[in-house]
C-alpha positions as CSV (number, residue, x, y, z in Angstrom):
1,X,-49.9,75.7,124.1
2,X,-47.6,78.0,124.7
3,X,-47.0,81.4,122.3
4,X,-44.4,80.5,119.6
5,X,-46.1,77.0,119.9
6,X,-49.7,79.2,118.5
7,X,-47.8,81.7,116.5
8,X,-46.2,78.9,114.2
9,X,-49.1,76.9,114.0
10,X,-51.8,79.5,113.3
11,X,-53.3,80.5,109.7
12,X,-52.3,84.0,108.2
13,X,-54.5,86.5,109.0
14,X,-55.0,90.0,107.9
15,X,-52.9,91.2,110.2
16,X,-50.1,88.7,109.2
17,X,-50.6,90.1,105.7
18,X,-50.7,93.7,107.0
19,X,-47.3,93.4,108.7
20,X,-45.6,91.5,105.5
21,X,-46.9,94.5,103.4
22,X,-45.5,97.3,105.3
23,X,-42.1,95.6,105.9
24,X,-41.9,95.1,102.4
25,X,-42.7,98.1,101.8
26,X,-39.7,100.4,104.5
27,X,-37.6,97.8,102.5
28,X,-38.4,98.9,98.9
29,X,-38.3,102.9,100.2
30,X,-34.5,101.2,101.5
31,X,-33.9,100.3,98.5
32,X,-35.1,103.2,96.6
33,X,-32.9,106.0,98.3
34,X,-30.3,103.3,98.5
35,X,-29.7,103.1,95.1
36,X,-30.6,106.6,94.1
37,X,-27.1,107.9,94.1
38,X,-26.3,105.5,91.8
39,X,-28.6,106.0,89.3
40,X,-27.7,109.5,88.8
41,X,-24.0,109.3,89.3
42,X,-23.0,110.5,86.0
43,X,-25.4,113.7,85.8
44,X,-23.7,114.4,89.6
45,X,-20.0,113.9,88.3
46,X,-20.8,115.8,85.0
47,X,-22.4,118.7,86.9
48,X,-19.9,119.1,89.8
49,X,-16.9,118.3,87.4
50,X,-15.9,115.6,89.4
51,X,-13.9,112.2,88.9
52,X,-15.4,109.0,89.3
53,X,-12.3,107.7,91.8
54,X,-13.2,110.8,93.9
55,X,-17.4,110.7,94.1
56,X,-16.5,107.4,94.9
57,X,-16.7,108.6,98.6
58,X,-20.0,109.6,98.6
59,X,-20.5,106.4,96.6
60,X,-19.6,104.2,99.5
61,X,-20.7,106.4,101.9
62,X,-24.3,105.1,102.5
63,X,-22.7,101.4,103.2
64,X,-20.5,102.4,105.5
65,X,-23.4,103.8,107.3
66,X,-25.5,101.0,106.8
67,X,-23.1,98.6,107.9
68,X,-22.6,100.0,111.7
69,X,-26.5,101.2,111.2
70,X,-27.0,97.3,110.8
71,X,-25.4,96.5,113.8
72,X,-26.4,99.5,115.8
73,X,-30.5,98.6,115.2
74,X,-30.3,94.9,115.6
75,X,-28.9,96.0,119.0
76,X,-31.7,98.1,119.5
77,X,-34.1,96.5,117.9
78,X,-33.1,93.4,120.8
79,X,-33.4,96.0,123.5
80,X,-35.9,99.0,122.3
81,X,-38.3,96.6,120.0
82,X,-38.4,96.0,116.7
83,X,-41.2,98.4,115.8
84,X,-39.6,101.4,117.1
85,X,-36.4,100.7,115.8
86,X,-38.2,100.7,112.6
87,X,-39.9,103.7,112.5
88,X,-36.7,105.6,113.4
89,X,-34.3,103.8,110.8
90,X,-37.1,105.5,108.1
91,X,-37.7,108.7,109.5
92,X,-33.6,108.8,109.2
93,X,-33.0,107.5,106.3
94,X,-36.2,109.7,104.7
95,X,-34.9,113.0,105.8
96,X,-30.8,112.2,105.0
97,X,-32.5,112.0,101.4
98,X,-34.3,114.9,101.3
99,X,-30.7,117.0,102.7
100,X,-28.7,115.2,100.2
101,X,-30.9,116.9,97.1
102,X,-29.9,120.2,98.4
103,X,-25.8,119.3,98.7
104,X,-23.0,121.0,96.3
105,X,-19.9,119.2,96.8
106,X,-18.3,115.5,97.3
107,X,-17.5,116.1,101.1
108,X,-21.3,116.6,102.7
109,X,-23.1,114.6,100.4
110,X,-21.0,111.6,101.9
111,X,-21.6,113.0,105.5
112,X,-25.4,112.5,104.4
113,X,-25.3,109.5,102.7
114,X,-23.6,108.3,105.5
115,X,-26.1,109.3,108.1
116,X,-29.0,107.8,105.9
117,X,-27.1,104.4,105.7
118,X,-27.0,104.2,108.9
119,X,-30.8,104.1,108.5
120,X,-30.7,101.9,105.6
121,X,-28.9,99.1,107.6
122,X,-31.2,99.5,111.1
123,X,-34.7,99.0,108.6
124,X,-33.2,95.4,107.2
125,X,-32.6,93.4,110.2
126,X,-35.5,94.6,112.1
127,X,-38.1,94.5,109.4
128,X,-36.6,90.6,109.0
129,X,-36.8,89.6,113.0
130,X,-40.7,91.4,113.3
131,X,-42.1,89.5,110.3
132,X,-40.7,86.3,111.1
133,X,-41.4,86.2,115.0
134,X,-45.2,86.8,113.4
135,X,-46.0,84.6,110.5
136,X,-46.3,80.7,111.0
137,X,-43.3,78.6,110.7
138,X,-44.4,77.6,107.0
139,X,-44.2,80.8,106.2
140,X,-41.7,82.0,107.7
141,X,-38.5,80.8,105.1
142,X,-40.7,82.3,102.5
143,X,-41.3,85.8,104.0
144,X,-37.7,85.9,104.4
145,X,-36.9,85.7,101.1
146,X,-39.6,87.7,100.1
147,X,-38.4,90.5,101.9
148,X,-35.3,90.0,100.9
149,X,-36.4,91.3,97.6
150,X,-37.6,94.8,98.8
151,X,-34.2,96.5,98.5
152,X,-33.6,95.3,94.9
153,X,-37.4,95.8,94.2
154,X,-36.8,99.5,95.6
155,X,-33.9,100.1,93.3
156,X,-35.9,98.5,90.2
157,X,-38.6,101.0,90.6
158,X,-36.0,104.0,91.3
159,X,-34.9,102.9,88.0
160,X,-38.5,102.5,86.4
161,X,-39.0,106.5,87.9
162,X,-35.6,108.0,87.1
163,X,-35.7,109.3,84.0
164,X,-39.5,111.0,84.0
165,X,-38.1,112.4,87.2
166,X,-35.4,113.6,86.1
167,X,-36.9,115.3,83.3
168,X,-39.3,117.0,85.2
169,X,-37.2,117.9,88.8
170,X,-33.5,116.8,87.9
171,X,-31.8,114.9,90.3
172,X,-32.1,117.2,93.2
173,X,-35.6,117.2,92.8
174,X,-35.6,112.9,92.8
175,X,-34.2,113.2,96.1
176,X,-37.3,115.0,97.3
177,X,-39.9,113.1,96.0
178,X,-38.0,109.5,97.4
179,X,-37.4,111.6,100.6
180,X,-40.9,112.2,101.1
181,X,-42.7,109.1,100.1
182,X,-40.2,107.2,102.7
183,X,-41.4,109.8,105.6
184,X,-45.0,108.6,104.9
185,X,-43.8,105.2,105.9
186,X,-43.2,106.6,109.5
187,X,-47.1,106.9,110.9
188,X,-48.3,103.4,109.6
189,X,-45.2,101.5,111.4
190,X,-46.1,103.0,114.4
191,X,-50.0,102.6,114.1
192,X,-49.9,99.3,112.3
193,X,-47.1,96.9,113.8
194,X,-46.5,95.4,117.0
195,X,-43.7,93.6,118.1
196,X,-44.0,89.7,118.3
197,X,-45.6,88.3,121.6
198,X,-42.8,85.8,121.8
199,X,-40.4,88.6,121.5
200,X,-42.4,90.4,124.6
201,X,-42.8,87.4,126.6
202,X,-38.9,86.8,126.6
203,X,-38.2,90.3,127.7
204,X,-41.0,89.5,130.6
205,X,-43.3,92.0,129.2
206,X,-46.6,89.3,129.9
207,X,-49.4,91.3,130.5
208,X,-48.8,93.0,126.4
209,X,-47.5,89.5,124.9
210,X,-50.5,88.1,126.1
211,X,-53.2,91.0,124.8
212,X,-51.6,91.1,121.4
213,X,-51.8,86.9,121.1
214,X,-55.6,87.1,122.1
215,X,-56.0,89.9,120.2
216,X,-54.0,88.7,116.5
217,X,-54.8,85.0,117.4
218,X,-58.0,85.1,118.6
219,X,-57.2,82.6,121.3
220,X,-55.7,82.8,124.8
221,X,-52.5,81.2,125.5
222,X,-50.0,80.8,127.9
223,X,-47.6,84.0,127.8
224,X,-44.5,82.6,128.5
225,X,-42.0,81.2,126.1
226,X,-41.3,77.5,125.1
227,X,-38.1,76.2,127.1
228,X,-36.0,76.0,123.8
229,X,-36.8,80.4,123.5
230,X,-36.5,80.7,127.2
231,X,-33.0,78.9,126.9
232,X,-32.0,80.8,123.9
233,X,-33.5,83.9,125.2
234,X,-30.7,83.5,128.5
235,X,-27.5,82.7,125.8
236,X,-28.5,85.8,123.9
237,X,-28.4,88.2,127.4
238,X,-25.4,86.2,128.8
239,X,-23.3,86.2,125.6
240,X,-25.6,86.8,122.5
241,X,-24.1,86.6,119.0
242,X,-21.1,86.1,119.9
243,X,-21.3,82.9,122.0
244,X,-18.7,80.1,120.6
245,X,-21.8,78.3,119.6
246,X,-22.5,81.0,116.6
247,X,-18.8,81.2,115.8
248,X,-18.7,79.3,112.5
249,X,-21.9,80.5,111.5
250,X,-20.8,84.3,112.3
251,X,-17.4,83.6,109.6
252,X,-19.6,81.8,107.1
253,X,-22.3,84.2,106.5
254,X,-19.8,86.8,106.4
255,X,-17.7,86.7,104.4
256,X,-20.3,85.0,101.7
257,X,-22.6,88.1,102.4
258,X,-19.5,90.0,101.6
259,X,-18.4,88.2,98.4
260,X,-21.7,89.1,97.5
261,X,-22.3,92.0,98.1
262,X,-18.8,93.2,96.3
263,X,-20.8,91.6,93.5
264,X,-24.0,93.2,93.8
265,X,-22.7,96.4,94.6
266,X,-20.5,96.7,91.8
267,X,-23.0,96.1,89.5
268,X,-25.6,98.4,91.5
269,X,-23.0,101.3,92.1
270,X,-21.0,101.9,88.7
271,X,-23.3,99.9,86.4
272,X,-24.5,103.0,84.8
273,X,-21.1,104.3,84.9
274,X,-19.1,101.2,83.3
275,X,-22.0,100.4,80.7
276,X,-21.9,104.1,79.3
277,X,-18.4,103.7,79.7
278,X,-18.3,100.6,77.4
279,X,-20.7,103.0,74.9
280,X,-24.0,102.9,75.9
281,X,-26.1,105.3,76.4
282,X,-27.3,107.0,79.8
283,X,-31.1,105.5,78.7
284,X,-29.6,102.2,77.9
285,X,-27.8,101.7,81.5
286,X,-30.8,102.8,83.0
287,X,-32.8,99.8,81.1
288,X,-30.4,97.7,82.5
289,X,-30.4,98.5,86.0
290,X,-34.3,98.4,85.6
291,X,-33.2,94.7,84.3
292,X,-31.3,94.2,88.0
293,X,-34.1,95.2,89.8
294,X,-36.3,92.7,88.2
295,X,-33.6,89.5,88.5
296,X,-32.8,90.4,91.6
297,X,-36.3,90.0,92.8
298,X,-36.7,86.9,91.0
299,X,-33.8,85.5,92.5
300,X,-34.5,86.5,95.8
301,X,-38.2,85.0,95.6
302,X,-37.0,81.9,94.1
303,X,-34.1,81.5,96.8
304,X,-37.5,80.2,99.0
305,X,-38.0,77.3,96.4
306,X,-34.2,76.8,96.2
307,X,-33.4,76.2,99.3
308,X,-36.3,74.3,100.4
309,X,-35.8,71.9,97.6
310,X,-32.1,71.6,97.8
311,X,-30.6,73.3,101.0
312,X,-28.8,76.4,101.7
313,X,-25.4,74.5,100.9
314,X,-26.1,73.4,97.5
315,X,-27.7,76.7,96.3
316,X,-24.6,78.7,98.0
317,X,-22.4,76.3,96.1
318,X,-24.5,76.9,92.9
319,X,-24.8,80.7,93.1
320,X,-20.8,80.7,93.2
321,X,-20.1,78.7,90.0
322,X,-23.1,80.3,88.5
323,X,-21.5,84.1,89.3
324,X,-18.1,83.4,88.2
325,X,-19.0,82.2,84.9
326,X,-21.7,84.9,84.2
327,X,-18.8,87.6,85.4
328,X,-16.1,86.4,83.2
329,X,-18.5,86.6,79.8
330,X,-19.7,89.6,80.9
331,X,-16.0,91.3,81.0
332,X,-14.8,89.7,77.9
333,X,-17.9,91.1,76.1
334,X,-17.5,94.3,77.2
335,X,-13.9,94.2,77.2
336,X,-14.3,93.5,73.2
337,X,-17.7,95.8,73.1
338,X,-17.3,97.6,69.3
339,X,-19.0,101.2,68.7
340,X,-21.2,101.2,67.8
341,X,-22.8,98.1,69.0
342,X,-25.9,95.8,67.1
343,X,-28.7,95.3,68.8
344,X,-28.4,92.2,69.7
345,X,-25.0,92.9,71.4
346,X,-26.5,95.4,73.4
347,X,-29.0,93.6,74.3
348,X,-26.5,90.9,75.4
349,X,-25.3,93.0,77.7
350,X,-28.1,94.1,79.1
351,X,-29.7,90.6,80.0
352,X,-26.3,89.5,81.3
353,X,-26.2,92.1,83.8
354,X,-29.5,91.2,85.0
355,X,-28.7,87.9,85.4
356,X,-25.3,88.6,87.5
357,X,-27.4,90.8,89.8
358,X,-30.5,87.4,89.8
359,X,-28.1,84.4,90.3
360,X,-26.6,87.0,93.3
361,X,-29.5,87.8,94.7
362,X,-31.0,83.7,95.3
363,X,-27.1,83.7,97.5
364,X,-28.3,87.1,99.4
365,X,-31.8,85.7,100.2
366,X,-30.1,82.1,101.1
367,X,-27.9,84.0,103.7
368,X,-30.6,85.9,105.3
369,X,-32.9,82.7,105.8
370,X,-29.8,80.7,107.2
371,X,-29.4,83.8,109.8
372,X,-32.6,84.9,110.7
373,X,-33.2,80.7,111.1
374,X,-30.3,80.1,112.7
375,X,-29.1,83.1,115.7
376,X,-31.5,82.6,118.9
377,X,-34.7,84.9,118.9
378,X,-32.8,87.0,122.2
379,X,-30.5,88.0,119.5
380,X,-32.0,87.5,116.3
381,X,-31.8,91.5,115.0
382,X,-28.2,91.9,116.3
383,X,-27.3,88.7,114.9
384,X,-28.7,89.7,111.3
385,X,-27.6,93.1,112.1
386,X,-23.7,91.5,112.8
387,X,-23.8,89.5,109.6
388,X,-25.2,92.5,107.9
389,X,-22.2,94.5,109.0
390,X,-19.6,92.1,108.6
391,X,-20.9,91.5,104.9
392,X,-21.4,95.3,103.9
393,X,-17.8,95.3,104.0
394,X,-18.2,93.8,100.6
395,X,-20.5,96.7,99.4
396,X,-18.4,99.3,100.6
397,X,-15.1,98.1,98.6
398,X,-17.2,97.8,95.7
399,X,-18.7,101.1,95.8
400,X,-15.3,103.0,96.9
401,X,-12.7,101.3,94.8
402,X,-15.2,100.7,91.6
403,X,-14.4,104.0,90.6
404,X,-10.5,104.0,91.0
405,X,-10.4,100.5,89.4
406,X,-12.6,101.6,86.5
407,X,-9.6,104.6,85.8
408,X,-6.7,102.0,86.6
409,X,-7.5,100.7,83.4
410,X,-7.6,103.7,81.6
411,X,-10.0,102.3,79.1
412,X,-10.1,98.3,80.3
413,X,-12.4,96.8,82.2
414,X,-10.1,93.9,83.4
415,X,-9.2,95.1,86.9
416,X,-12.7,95.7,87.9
417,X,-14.2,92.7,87.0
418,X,-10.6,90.7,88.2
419,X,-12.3,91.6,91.6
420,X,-15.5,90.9,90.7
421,X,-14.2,87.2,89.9
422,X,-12.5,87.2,93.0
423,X,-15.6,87.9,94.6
424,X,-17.5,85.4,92.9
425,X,-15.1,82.6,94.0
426,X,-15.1,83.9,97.4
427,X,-19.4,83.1,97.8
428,X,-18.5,79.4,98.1
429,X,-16.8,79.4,101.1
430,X,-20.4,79.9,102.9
431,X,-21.3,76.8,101.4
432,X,-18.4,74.9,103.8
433,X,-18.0,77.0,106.7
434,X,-21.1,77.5,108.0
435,X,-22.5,74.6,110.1
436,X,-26.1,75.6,110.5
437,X,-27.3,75.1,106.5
438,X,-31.0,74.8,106.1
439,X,-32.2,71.5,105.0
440,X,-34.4,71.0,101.9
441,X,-37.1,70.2,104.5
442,X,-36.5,73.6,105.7
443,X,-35.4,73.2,108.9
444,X,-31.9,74.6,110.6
445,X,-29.6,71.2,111.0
């Protein structure tokens, strides 16, 4: 039996678990600092006496970063291990948080938020390949999806936190405490994780694939790859992501991850700032981007179900049609949004948001399983990492031009959400371009 042959057939163990939960959790700290900026947007504009087309810089900033940071730590992640790659994308994007409380103007808090993002976009790909290379194949479309949720998950908790902390510390004070809970990440990645044994015996590194098999497993196997990893392995040295082979699947994950992203990042980015806009208060945005964490989790968990039950291309399909329509209502009502607003019109509002950022999040989570299932192992973190990059293009119009579109209205929402519509259209094209869909039985066709 050879080791990915033991690693997909054997039963979770405690160290299985042990690696889920600490993924999970450098995801959620992601998330967290992430999404921070954000949250606090208007108490930033407000104090530095700002405009929102301007701060939208610093807005788009930490995607920028986390789109070459994506690229940058699949690479190394291949080459260095996934571990360590890890630990280093937190201990960045940890201390860029910390530095970013103690900024005063538009110009170095991008410059930070930049250099954290670039730590924000190593943590995802890596965190993705090292679970998945661990857990039995069973498991493995449902870890992914899991995992997807931790960056939502982070920014519904930021949300849950904001307001007490912001009371007590402000929002230069928030930074610290996020800062510093992310640092304490650092020393269990590096005492707690290991990097998969198939991963080690495809580099050539036996001798360590072999103890950590025996050691996880409890059984000895033979430390060499299957010929389908050892053949995959060579593709990814001699041409990697980039081989013809991935071509299709390289343009159909990204530019659905984009079109998705422009979505979600809208919503994540100047939610608080169009919702107050509209006449809400700062409290009720807040509640609705706690909302967005907590869809957005659900989605991303029931992306698992989804696509096992009816494939990646009928749930990308789906999440497109399902976008676009929640989109449009959400625009007219806010377009036509009285002041001041009932109750249940608020509250309207708030669940639709949510349910934007949800029905997104099961397309996000379907896009990560079809590319962590479908590049080769040798280049599995580049490949997320290259799909991650190419999509964050999505996130990084969103969070730069939300601001300017939101004052090309001068009042009116209909520019901003145009895109938005535009964006929501654009997520079906995954469904036909991409020739690698997962099948319901969960296997890459």
């Amino acid at each position: 039996m050879t080791l990915d042959e033991a690693i997909a057939r054997s039963p979770m163990r405690a160290f299985h678990w042990v690696t889920l939960a600490i993924c999970m959790l450098v995801l959620v700290a992601d998330g967290i600092d992430l999404q921070l900026l954000g949250l606090v947007a208007p108490l930033i504009i407000a104090e530095w006496g700002v405009d929102r087309g301007s701060f939208g810089w610093a807005m788009s900033a930490a995607l920028v970063g986390m789109a070459v940071g994506a690229w940058a730590g699949g690479y190394l992640g291949d080459r260095l291990g996934r571990r360590n790659a890890l630990a280093g994308a937190a201990l960045l994007f940890g201390l860029a948080t910390i530095a970013a409380s103690q900024t005063n103007t538009i110009t170095t808090m991008t410059v930070l938020r930049m250099l954290g993002g670039l730590g924000f976009g190593a943590a995802f790909p890596n965190s993705l390949a090292l679970a998945s290379e661990w857990l039995p194949e069973r498991w493995r479309a449902y870890a992914i999806t899991t995992l997807s949720v931790g960056t939502p998950a982070g920014g519904s908790v930021a949300a849950a936190l904001a307001p007490d902390l912001l009371d007590a510390h402000g929002w230069r004070g928030t930074f610290i405490v996020f800062g510093l809970a992310t640092l304490l990440l650092v020393p269990l990645i590096l005492a707690l994780l290991r990097d998969s044994p198939t991963f080690l015996a495809a580099r050539g590194e036996t001798e360590r694939a072999d103890r950590f098999a025996r050691k996880v497993l409890g059984t000895r196997v033979e430390a060499v790859p299957s010929q389908q990893e050892s053949r995959e392995a060579h593709r990814a040295v001699s041409v990697g992501v980039f081989d013809a082979g991935n071509r299709r699947l390289n343009w159909g994950v990204g530019i659905g991850f984009a079109a998705s992203t422009l979505v979600a990042y809208a919503i994540i980015s100047w939610g608080t700032t169009f919702l107050t806009s509209a006449g809400l208060t700062l409290d009720q945005a807040l509640a609705a981007s706690f909302l967005v964490g907590i869809t957005s989790i659900a989605g991303a968990i029931g992306a698992g179900f989804l696509v096992g039950r009816f494939g990646s291309k009928l749930v990308m399909l789906s999440v497109s049609i399902g976008v676009f329509a929640l989109v449009f209502a959400l625009g007219v009502l806010l377009e036509n949004f009285p002041a001041p607003a009932s109750v249940p019109l608020r509250l309207s509002v708030q669940i639709i948001v949510s349910l934007v950022s949800g029905v997104v999040s099961v397309g996000i989570a379907t896009i990560y399983v079809m590319m962590t299932l479908g590049y080769p192992q040798g280049c599995r973190s580049a490949g997320i990492g290259f799909g991650m990059l190419v999509g964050r293009v999505g996130a990084i119009f969103a969070s730069f031009i939300g601001g300017y579109l939101l004052d090309l209205g001068a009042g009116s929402l209909v520019p901003f959400f145009a895109v938005l519509l535009c964006g929501a259209a654009l997520i079906a094209s995954t469904a036909f371009i991409v020739d690698r869909h997962v099948s319901p039985a969960l296997s890459v066709r």
